[in-house]
C-alpha positions, 0 to 999 in steps of 0.5 A: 052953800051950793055946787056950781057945775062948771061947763064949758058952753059959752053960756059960762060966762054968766058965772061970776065966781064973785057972785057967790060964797068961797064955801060953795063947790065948783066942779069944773068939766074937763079942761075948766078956766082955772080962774073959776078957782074949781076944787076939781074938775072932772075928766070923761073921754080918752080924747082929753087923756090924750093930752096928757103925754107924759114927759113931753113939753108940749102936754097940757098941764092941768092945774086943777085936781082930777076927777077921772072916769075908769075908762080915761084913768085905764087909757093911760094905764092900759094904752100909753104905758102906766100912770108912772110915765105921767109926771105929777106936775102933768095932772093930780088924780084926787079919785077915780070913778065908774063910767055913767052909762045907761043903754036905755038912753044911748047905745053910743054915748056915755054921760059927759061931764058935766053929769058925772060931776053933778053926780059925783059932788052931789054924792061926795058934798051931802052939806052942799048938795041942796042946791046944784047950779048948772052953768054953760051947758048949753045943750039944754036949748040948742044943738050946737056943742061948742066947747071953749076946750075944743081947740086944746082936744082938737074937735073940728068946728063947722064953718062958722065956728059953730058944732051942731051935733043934734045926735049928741044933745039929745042924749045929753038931755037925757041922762041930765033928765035922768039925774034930775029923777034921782036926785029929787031932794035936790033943786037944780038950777039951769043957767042960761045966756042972753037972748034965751028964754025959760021956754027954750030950755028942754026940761021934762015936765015931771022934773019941772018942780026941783028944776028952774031956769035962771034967765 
């Protein structure tokens, strides 16, 4: 048994949900493919609650529980008038959970999603947590953060469809190297897409013996 890290880099579509046991976790980020079938997916930033606008036809409606971040779950209670306002069928909260943040790595960014899911579920699944795999983050070998949920939170693309954005990918790296140091007991696996090679992927030396590449 395993947990999968579902992230939304177009990477992802190595994942075959077929290829592995119904018993294992998926942890979608943010607005995951529902035919992924994850047990829940794990919500960061404001600019994805702002999808969420309660009553409206238009609002998302997420499919999937929720895992949210204090700072997304005070956004709706704080800014857009009280989670009363927010119908159920809208978005399900199953937990809510502190901001991963660490000054040391960023003084802007705070982890994203994919880091508060790998640690959540590793914290919250200690009979699965022997092995995460880490599909669709492509951040780990280049630059470019595309997200196949840009379009629903509206993040500008740059000609070409492409989103290079090499000041967020090194903090990204970051705090996945981070989490790789304090979870030594478990073995990571780093999925990547064709064309890649092992070397590409950006993986601190000292975490090499609990973190692989799987090409």
């Amino acid at each position: 048994m395993a947990i999968h890290i579902l992230g939304n880099g177009p990477s992802i579509s190595a994942f075959d949900r077929g290829d592995w046991p119904s018993s294992d976790i998926r942890v979608g980020c943010n607005f995951s493919n529902e035919l992924f079938d994850p047990n829940y997916t794990v919500i960061v930033d404001v600019r994805a609650m702002k999808q969420f606008r309660g009553g409206a036809e238009s609002a998302y409606h997420l499919k999937i529980p929720a895992v949210l971040t204090d700072r997304a779950y005070n956004y709706i209670a704080d800014t857009r008038g009280g989670w009363n306002r927010i119908p159920d069928s809208i978005i399900q909260v199953i937990d809510v959970i502190p901001l991963y943040r660490d000054k040391k790595i960023s003084n802007r960014l705070a982890g994203n999603s994919g880091h508060h899911g790998a640690m959540y579920s590793i914290e919250n699944h200690p009979d699965q947590n022997d092995q995460v795999h880490i599909w669709g983050c492509d951040s780990f070998w280049g630059p470019d953060i595309r997200s196949h949920t840009d379009r629903i939170v509206n993040h500008s693309v740059d000609r070409g469809g492409s989103r290079v954005r090499a000041g967020v990918v090194a903090p990204w790296r970051g705090y996945w190297t981070q989490i790789f140091g304090m979870y030594r007991a478990t073995q990571f696996f780093i999925h990547t897409s064709e064309g890649i090679r092992a070397s590409d992927v950006h993986v601190p030396r000292e975490w090499e013996p609990n973190v692989t590449v799987v090409v």
